[in-house]
C-alpha angles and dihedrals in degrees: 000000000000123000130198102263095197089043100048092051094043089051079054101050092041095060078044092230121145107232091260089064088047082048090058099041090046091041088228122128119256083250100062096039087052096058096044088053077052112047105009085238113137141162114233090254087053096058100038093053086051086046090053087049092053106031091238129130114255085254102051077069101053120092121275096155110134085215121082110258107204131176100214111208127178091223086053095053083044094052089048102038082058095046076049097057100040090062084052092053099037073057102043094055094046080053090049087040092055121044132325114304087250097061079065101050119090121146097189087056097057102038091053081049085066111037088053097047091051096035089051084047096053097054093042103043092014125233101300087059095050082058103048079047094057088041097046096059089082085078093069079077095057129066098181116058137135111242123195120155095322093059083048098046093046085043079065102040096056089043085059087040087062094053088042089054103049084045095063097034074059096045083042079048104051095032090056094041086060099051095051095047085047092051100032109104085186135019082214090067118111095217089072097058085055089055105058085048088063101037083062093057085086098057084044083054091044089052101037091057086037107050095032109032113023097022102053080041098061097038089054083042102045083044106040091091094060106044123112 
């Protein structure tokens, strides 16, 4: 269970008790009482015996911020930074595996990925939206983190960003098929072959940012409130 960080030190302060008196009344020890002032999280024994302390109801204790509450570690960012890097280099040797590193790099492509995802962001959750998106993908480096209606509300903004994302890898796709079928004397050139390689570059790019980076992020985010 999650508890209210902010609440659970201002009941404190306001009964003017250290954490070592709350420690006593509760029967907890200073260290947990520490943790749970740090990161919210809390065993039902632990919250009921809070709730007892304080004369509140178990629930009066649980988060309810509209603001994200994280515990930044630095064994957390590292755990994230190597899953990180495992999905790079499972890439990176299907990408080896496949064909030489420069048929997958395309800078138009994936300018044009971006633009689109933030321009079709912006329209959809307003500026202020395509903002809260740039600055919330800090929280693919935490694991343990307090939700409320901003984790929701972001939950829902990178599960619009995937489907931003494969809509404009699908408009990068037809737009590109009809320029090589426009520009294309023979279907037994070779050259022709090599363009539609390329014009795929853009849905690589779509699923790429999608399956490794907003995804992950809405499902941590849409989930962060119910686990134990």
């Amino acid at each position: 269970m999650f508890l209210s960080i902010s609440k659970l030190k201002t009941l404190r302060k306001e009964k003017g008790w250290s954490q070592e008196v709350l420690a006593k009344a509760t029967g907890l020890s200073v260290r947990t009482i520490q943790r749970i002032e740090a990161d919210g999280k809390a065993s039902a024994e632990s919250t009921l015996a809070l709730a007892s302390v304080y004369e509140l109801s178990p629930q009066a204790l649980k988060a309810t911020s509209t603001d994200i509450q994280i515990k930044w570690t630095r064994k957390v960012i590292m755990k994230s930074l190597v899953g990180l890097l495992m999905i790079s280099c499972a890439v990176g040797m299907l990408i080896f595996l496949g064909a030489s590193l420069r048929n997958y790099l395309d800078v138009t492509s994936g300018v044009f990925l971006i633009l689109f995802l933030y321009a079709a962001t912006m329209v959809t959750f307003g500026t202020n939206g395509m903002f809260k998106s740039l600055s919330g993908l800090k929280y693919i480096f935490t694991e343990e983190m307090v939700g409320g209606e901003k984790a929701r509300y972001l939950a829902e903004l990178y599960k619009s960003q995937v489907k931003f994302l494969y809509g404009g890898a699908l408009i990068g796709l037809v737009v590109g098929l009809i320029a090589i079928l426009s520009n294309i004397d023979t279907y037994e050139n070779f050259s022709l072959l090599r363009a539609i390689s390329v014009n795929l570059v853009v849905l690589f790019y779509a699923a790429l940012l999608s399956e490794c980076v907003f995804r992950p992020l809405s499902i941590k985010l849409k989930t962060c409130d119910i686990k134990e």
